[in-house]
C-alpha positions as CSV (number, residue, x, y, z in Angstrom):
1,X,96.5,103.1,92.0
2,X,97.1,102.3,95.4
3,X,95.9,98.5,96.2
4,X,93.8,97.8,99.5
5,X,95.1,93.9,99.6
6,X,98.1,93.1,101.3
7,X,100.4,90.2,99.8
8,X,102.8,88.3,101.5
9,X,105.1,86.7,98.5
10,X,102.4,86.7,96.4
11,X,99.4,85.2,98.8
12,X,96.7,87.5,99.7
13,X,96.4,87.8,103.6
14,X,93.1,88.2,104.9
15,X,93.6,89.5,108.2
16,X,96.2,91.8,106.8
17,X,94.1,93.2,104.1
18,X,91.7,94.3,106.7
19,X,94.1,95.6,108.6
20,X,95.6,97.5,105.6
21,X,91.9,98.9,104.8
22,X,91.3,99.8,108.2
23,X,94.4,101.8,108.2
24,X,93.7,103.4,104.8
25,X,89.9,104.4,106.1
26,X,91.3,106.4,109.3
27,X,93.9,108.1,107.3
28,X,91.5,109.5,104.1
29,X,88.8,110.5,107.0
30,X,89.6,110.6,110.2
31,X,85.9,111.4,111.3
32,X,85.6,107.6,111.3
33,X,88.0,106.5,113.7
34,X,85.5,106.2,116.5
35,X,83.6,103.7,114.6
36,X,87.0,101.8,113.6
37,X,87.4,101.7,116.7
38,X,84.6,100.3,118.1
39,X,85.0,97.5,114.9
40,X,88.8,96.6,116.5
41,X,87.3,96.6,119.5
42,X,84.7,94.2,118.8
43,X,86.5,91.6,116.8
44,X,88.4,90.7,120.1
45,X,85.4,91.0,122.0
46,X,86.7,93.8,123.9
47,X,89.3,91.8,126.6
48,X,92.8,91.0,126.0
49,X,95.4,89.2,128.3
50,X,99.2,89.5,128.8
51,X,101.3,86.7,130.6
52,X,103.7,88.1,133.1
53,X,106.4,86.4,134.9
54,X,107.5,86.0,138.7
55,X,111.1,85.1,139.0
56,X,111.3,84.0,142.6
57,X,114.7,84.6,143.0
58,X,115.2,88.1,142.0
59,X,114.5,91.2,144.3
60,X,113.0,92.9,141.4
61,X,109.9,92.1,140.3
62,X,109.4,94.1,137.0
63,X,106.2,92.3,136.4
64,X,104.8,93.5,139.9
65,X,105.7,96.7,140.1
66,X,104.1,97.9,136.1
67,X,100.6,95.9,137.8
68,X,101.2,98.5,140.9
69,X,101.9,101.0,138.2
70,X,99.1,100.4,135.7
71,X,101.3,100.1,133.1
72,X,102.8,97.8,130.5
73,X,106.5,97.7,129.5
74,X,107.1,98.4,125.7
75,X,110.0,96.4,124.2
76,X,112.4,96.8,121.3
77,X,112.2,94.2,118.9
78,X,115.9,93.3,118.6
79,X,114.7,91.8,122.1
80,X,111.9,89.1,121.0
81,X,112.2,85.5,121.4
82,X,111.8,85.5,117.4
83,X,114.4,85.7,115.0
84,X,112.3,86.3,112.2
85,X,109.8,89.0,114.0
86,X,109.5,92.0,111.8
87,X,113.1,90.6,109.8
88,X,111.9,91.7,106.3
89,X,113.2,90.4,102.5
90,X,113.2,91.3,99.8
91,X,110.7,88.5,97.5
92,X,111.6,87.7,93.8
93,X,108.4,87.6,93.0
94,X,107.7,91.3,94.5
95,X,111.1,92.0,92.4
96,X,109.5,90.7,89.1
97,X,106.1,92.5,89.3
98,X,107.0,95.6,90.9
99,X,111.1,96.1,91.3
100,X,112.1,95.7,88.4
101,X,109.6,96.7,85.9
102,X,110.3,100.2,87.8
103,X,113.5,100.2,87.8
104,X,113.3,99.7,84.2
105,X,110.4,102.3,83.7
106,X,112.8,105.3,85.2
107,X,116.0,104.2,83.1
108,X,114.2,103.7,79.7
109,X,112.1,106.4,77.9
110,X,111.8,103.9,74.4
111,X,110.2,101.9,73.8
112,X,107.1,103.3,76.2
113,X,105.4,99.3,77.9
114,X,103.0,99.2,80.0
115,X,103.8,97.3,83.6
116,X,102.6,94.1,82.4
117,X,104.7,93.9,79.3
118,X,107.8,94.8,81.2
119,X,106.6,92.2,83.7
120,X,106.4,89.2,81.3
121,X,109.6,90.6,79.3
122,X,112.1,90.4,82.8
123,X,110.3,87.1,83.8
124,X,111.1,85.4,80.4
125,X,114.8,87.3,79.8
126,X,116.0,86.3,83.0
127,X,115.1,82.2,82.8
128,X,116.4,81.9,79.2
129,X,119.3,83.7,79.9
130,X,120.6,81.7,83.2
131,X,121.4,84.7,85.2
132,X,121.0,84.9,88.5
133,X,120.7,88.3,90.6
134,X,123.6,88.9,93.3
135,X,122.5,87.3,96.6
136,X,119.0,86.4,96.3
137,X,117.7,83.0,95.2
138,X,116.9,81.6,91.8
139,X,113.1,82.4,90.3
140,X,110.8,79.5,90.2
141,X,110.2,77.4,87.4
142,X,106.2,78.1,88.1
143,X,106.7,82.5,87.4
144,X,107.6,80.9,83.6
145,X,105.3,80.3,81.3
146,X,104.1,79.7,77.6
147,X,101.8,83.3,78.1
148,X,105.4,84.9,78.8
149,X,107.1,83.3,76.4
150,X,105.0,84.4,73.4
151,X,104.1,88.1,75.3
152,X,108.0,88.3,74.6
153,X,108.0,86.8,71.2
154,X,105.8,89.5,70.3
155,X,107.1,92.6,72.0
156,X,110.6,91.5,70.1
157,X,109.2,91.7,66.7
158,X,107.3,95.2,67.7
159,X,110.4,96.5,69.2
160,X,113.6,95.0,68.1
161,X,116.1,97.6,69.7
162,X,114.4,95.7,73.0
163,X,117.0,92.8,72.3
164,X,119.7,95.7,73.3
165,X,117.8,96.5,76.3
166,X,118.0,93.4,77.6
167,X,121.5,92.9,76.6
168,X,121.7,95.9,79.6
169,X,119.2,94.5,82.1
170,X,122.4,93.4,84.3
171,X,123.8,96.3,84.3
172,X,120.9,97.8,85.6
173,X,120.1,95.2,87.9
174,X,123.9,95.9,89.6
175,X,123.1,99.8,89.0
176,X,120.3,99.2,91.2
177,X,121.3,96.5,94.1
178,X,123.3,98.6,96.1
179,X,120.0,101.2,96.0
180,X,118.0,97.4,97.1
181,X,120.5,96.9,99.9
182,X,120.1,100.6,101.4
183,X,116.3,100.0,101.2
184,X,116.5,97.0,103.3
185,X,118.9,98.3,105.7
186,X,117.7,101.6,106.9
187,X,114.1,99.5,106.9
188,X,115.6,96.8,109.4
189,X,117.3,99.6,111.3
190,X,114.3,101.3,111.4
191,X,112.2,98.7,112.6
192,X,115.2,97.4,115.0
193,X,115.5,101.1,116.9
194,X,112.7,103.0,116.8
195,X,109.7,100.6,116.8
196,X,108.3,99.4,120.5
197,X,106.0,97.2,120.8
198,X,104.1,94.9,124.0
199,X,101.9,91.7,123.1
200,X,98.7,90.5,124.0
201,X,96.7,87.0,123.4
202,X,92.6,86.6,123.5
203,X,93.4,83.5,125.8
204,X,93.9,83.3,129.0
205,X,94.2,79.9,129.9
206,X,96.5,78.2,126.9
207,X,99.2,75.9,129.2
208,X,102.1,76.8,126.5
209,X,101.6,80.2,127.2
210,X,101.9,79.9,130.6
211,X,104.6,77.8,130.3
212,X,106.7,80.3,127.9
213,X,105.9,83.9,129.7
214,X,104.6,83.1,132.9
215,X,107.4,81.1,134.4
216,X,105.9,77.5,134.2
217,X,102.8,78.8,135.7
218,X,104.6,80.6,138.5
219,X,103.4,84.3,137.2
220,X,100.3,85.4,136.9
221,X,98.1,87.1,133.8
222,X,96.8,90.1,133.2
223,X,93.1,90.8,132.1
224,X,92.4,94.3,130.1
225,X,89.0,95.6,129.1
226,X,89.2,97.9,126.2
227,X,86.0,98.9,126.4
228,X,86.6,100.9,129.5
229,X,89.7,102.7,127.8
230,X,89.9,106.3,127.4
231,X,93.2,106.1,125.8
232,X,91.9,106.7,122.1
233,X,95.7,106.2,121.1
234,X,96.0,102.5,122.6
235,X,92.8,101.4,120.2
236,X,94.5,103.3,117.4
237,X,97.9,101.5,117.6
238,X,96.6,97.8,118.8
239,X,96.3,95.5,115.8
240,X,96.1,91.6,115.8
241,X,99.2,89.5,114.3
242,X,99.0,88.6,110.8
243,X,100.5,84.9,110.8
244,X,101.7,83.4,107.4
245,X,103.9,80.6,105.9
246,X,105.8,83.1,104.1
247,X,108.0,86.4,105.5
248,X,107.3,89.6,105.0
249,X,109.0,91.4,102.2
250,X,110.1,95.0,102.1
251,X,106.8,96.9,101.3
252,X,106.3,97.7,97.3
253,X,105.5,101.7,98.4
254,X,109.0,102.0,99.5
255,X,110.8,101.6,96.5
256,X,109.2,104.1,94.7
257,X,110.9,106.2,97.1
258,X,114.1,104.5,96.6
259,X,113.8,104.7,93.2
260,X,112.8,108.7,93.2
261,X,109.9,108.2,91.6
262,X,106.7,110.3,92.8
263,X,104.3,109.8,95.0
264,X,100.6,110.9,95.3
265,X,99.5,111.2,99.1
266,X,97.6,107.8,98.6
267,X,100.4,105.9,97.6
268,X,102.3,107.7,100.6
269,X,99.2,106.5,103.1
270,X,99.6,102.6,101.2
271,X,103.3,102.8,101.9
272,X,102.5,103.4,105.9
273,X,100.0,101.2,106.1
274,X,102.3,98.4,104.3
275,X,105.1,99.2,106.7
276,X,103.0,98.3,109.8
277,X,101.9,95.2,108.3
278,X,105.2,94.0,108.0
279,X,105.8,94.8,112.1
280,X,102.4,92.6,112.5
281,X,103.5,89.3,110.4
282,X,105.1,86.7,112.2
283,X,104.7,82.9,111.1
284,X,101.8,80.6,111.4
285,X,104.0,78.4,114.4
286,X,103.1,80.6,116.8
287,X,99.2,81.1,115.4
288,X,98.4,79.4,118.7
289,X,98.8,82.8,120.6
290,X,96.3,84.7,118.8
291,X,98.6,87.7,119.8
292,X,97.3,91.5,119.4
293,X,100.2,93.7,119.2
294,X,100.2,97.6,120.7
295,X,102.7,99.1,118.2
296,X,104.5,102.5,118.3
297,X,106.4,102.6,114.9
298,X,108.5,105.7,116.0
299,X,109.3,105.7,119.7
300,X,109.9,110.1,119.2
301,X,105.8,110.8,119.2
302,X,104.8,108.0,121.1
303,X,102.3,109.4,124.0
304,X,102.4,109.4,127.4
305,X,105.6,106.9,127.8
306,X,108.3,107.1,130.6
307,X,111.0,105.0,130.7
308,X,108.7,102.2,127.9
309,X,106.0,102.5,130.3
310,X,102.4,103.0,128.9
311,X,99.9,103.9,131.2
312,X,96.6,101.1,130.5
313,X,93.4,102.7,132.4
314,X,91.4,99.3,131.5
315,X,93.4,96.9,134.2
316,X,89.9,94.3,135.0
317,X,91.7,91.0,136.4
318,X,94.4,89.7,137.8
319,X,95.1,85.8,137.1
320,X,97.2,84.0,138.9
321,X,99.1,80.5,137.6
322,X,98.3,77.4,139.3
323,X,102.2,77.5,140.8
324,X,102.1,80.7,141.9
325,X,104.3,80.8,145.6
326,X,102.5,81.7,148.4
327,X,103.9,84.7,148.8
328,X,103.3,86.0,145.4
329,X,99.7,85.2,145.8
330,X,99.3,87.2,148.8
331,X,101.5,90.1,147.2
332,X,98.8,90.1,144.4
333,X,95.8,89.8,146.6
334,X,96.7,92.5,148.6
335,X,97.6,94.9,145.3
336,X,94.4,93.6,143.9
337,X,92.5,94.7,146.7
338,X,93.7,98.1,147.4
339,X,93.0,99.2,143.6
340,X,89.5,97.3,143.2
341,X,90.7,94.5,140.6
342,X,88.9,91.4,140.3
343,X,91.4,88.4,141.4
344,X,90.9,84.6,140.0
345,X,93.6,81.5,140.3
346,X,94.1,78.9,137.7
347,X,94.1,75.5,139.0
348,X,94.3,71.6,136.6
349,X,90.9,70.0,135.5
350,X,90.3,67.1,137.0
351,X,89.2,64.7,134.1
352,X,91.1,67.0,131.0
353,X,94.3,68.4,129.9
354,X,93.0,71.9,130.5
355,X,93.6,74.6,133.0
356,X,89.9,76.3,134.8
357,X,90.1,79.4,136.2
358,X,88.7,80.2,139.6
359,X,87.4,83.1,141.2
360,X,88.4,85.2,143.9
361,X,86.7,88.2,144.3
């Protein structure tokens, strides 16, 4: 059966696991997407921002011109300031409870054990024995204990002809790395070509943030109200970041695929909604950003796009850094006034290390 949590080597996410259910409810009845809507919508309390920068000394002012446009530029991921955004692995642990136990389950008719069995059998086999898989590290002392050991001791004595079958668990193993490899390739290659994505954060006034994306306060940030969207397909495919200690590992769905064995629709709908969890963790140093992330995992059906330009109907501010040149600010005035958006100015606080954000019109 398909499972509604979503682990990250081994922990239990939260804010993944209701992103995973959310996902799993619009695909099995899609007569409640309004109202999952209206739940994203309301856990962000309907306003998100996105920091854009001014580069003074270019003629082209990308940022500008998608704010003239009422647009946002959608990125390829191969272009973040992250190494390890969306770079999946492969966990041992996910390889000991799942992998394997698979892997063993399609290549071995007799003697017929259940997942668990197999589980506690590989765990044991492969710390008594010293053997380390090809390129991945070694398992950790804490996956081993006494409960394995004697789960073993008895599954030997029911089934000696298991002491062959372990004698050909490498074999296997190597039988089934290269199959391992291909899995994490095409899924990095995947994620690398066809996935765009733009970012959001529910602050507008955090100083790192304008530091990093706004130029050292020199840009400017952008205010959008979902709740004035019409777009249903921006709501659909805007999800908040799912921050962790640990990385993303190549979803358990997929290798059932890899491994030919079948699939029932729900397992098909898990693997999906796995996959976009894994474009939505990114580690717990950058929690600070509470980011919210529009994703298009396959840039071919991706709506309304021209050139990575998606249209956003719900511009509602413009907010302009506290170093903003002159210039700029009257560039931004005047845009601001000719297509009815509010306009503020961030300027220091007087008594704290805080930014406060001034009004306009």
């Amino acid at each position: 059966m398909p499972s509604n949590k979503y682990i990250i080597n081994g922990t239990d996410n939260p804010i993944a696991t209701w992103i995973k259910q959310m996902l799993l409810d619009g695909f099995g009845d899609t007569s409640r997407a309004a109202k999952l809507m209206e739940e994203k919508i309301k856990s962000f309390n309907g306003k998100l921002y996105q920091y854009c920068a001014i580069d003074s000394n270019s003629k082209v002012q990308n940022s500008i011109s998608n704010l003239k446009e009422s647009v946002v530029y959608l990125s390829n991921i191969k272009d973040f300031n992250d190494p390890f955004d969306t770079n999946i692995t492969l966990s041992i642990k996910n390889l000991f409870d799942y992998i394997l136990p698979h892997i063993f389950q399609k290549k071995v008719t007799s003697p017929a054990l259940s997942l668990p069995e197999l589980q506690s059998l590989l765990v044991y086999w492969f710390d008594v024995s010293g053997k380390r898989l090809v390129s991945m590290s070694q398992v950790k002392s804490d996956m081993i204990t006494d409960k394995n050991a004697k789960n073993v001791y008895r599954l030997l004595r029911k089934f000696p002809e298991l002491e062959e079958l372990l004698n050909s668990f490498s074999g296997i193993v190597s039988d089934s790395i290269p199959q391992m490899n291909k899995a994490m390739q095409e899924a990095n290659s995947y994620i690398q070509n066809q996935a765009l994505i733009t970012c959001f954060s529910t602050k507008c006034d955090d100083a790192l943030m304008w530091a990093h994306y706004a130029r050292k306060h020199k840009g400017f940030c952008v205010e959008y109200n979902f709740r004035k969207t019409k777009d249903t397909a921006l709501i659909t495919n805007l999800f908040p970041i799912i921050y962790s200690d640990n990385r993303p590992s190549l979803p358990l769905a997929m290798f059932r695929e890899v491994l030919g064995l079948p699939k029932s629709p729900e397992e098909s709908n898990e693997n999906l909604a796995d996959m976009i969890c894994t474009f939505l963790t990114k580690s717990s140093i950058w929690s600070y950003e509470d980011e919210w992330r529009l994703l298009f995992i396959d840039r071919t059906i991706i709506p309304s796009v021209s050139g990575n330009k998606y249209p956003m109907d719900c511009i509602d501010k413009v907010i302009m850094g506290c170093r903003i040149d002159i210039e700029f600010e009257r560039l931004l005035n005047s845009i601001c006034q000719e297509q009815s958006i509010h306009l503020s100015k961030m300027k220091l606080d007087e008594e704290n290390f805080r930014l406060s954000e001034v009004q306009i019109f």
